[in-house]
C-alpha positions in Angstrom: 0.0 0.0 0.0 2.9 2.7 1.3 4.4 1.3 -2.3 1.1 2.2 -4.3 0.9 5.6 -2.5 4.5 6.7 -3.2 4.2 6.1 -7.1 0.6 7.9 -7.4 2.1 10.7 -5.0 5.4 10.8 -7.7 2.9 10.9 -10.7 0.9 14.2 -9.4 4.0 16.0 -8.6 5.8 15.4 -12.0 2.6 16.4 -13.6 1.5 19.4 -11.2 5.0 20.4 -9.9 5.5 22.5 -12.5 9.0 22.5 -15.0 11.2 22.7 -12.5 10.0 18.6 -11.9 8.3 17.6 -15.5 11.2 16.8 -18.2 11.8 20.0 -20.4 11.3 19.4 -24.1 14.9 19.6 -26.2 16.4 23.2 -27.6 15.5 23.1 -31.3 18.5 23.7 -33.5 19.7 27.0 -34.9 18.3 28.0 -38.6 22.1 29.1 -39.0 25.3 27.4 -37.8 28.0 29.9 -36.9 31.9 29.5 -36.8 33.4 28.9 -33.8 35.4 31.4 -32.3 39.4 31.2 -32.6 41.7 31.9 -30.1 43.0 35.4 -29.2 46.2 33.9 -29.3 46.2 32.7 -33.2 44.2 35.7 -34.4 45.6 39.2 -32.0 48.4 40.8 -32.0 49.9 43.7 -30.4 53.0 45.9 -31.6 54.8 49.5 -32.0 55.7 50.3 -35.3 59.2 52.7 -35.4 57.5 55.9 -35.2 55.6 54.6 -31.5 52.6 54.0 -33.2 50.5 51.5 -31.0 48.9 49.2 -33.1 46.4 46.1 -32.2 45.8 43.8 -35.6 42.6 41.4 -34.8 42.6 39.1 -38.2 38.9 37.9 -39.0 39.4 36.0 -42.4 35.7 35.4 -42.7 35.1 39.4 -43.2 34.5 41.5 -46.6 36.2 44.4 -44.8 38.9 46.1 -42.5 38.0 48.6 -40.0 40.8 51.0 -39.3 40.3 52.8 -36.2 42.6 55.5 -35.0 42.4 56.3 -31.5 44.7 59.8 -30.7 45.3 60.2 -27.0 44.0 63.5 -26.9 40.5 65.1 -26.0 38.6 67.9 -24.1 40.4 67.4 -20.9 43.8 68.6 -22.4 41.6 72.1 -23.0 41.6 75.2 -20.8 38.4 77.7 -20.9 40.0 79.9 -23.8 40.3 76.8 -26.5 37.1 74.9 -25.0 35.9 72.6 -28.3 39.2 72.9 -29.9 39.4 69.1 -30.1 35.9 68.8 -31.3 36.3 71.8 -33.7 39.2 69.9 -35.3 38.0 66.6 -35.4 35.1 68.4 -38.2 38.3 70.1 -39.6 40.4 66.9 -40.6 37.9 66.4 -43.5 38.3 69.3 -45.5 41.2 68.8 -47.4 44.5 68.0 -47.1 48.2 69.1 -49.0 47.2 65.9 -51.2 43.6 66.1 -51.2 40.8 68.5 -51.5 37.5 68.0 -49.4 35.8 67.0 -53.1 38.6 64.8 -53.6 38.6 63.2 -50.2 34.7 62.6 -50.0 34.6 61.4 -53.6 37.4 58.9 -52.6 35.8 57.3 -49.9 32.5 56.8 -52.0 34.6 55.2 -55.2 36.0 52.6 -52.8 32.7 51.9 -50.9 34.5 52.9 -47.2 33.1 54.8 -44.5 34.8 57.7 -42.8 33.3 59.1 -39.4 35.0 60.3 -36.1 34.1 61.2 -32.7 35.4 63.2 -29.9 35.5 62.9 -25.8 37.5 64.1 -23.1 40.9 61.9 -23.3 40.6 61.0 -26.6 39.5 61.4 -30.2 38.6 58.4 -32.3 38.7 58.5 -36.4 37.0 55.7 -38.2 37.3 54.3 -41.3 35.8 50.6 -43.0 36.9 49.7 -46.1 36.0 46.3 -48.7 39.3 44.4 -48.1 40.3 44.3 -51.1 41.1 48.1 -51.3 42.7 48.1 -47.9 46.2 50.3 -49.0 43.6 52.9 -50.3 42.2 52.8 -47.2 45.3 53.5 -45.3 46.4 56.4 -48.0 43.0 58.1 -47.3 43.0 57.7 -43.6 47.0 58.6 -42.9 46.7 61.8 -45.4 43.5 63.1 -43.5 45.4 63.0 -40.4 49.0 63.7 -40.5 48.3 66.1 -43.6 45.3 68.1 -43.1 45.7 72.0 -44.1 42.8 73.6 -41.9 41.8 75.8 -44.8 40.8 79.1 -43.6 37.2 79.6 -45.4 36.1 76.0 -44.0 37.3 76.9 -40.5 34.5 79.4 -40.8 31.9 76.9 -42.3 32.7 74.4 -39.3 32.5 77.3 -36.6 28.6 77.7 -37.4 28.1 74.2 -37.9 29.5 73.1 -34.6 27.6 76.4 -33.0 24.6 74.9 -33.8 25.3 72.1 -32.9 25.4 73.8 -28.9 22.5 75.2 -29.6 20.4 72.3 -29.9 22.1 70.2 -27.6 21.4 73.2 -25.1 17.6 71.9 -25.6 18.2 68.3 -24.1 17.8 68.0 -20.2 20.8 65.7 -19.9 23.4 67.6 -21.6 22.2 70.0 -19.4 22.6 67.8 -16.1 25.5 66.4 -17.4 27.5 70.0 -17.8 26.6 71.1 -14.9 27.7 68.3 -12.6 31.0 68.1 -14.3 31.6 72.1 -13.6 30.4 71.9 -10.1 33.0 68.8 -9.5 36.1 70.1 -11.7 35.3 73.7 -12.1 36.4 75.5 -15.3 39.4 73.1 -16.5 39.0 71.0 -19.5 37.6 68.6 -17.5 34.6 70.6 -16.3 34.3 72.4 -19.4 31.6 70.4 -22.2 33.5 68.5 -25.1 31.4 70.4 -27.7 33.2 73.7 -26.2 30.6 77.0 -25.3 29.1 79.4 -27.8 31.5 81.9 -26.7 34.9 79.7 -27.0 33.8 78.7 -30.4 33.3 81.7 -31.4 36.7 83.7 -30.6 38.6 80.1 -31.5 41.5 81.0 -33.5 42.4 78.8 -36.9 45.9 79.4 -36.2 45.8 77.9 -32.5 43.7 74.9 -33.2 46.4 74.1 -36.1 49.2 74.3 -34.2 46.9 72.1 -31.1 46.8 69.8 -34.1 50.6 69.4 -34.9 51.4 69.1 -31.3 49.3 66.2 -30.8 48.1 64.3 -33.7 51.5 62.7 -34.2 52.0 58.7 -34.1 53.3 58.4 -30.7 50.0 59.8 -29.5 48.3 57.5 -30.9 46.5 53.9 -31.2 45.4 51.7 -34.3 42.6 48.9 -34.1 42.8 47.4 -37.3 40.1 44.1 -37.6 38.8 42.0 -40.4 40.3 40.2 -43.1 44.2 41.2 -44.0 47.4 39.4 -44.2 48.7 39.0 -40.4 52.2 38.2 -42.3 52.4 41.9 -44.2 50.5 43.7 -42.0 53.1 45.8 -39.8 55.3 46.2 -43.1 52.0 47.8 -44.7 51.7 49.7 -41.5 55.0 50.8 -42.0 54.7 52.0 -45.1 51.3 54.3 -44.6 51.4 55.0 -40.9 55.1 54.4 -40.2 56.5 57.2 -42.1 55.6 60.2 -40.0 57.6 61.7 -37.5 57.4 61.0 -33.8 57.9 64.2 -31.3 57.3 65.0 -27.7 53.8 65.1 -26.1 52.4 67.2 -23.7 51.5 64.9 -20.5 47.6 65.7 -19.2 47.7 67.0 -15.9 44.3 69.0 -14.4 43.7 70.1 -10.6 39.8 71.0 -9.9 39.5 74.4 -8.4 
């Protein structure tokens, strides 16, 4: 009887216990099997090229394109109130032209090899972007190394970027967290870059001199300031020499170390 008892009482709770009990029906199969991973090891790896350039290659053989991403080690916390959005201002700059390109030139590059160019700006660095079909990877590297070692700031597009990043302030004036933001960065780190928003001030903008922000530029956009990710499909055994030859040819110079004290 106690025998009879403990089977019907094992019944009702695998039925009525709920799926933590009852046996839980088998994961279907995936539409779509995926690759398995590789190891860092085989596919990473890390080196300075001559000129200090830090570079991290991550090889993906199974992609159509290279991502170069160009990190420079400098942002809105190397500012002080008087040049407030200088980084920003000349991360806009660095596509209008260079000593081998003009702006046309540049933008009509970019398109004929199906890349994308952007860039964004924070306050301890600045990051330039640029994917490319693999095939056209050199290009890539031309494009990317004259924009930013060779840029010539030209005077009438200075003016063109001044009101473009202006209003750019103005409408971000309009959003309650830029506004929170701002102000609990100034009320921690006062008025040095730090405290100051990446964007800059309508009134920093506005007095910002061509001739300063170009010489900010040569002071710290040079290769041992810098980082490159470069992931997707390339040879790991040419790689650094092909760095060598696009990035590796500019010259290295002393940086400015970032040091800030909050008032």
């Amino acid at each position: 009887m106690k025998l009879f008892i403990t089977l019907i009482a094992t019944v009702l709770m695998t039925v009525y216990a709920g799926p933590s009990l009852a046996k839980k029906p088998p994961k279907p199969e995936p539409a779509v099997s995926y690759p398995a991973v590789p190891e860092n090891s085989i596919n990473a790896q890390t080196f300075f090229l001559e000129n200090g350039l830090e570079v991290l290659a991550v090889h993906n053989p199974g992609s159509p394109m290279v991502g170069l991403n160009l990190l420079i080690r400098v942002g809105s916390a190397y500012e002080d109130y008087s040049t407030s959005g200088m980084s920003h201002m000349l991360e806009h700059l660095l596509f209008n032209g260079s000593d081998k390109r003009t702006q046309a030139e540049l933008y009509e590059e970019v398109d004929f090899y199906g890349a994308y160019s952007n860039a964004h700006t924070d306050m301890f660095y600045t990051n330039f972007i640029f994917l490319i079909p693999a095939e056209f990877l050199e290009e890539g590297m031309d494009i990317q190394t004259d924009m930013i070692f060779n840029s010539i700031l030209p005077a009438e597009k200075f003016e063109k970027e001044r009101g473009i990043v202006m209003e750019e302030i103005r409408k971000d004036r309009d959003r309650k967290e830029w506004s929170i933001g701002n102000a609990f960065r100034r009320m921690n780190y006062g008025s040095t870059g730090v405290g100051m928003p990446t964007i800059g001030t309508l009134n920093t903008i506005e007095y910002l001199s061509r001739d300063k922000t170009y010489d900010f530029y040569k002071s710290h956009y040079v290769p041992n300031n810098m980082v490159l990710t470069i992931l997707g499909n390339f040879d790991p055994a040419t790689i650094k020499d092909q760095l060598e030859k696009y990035y590796g040819k500019f010259r290295s110079q002393p940086i400015e170390k970032f040091v800030t004290t909050a008032e």
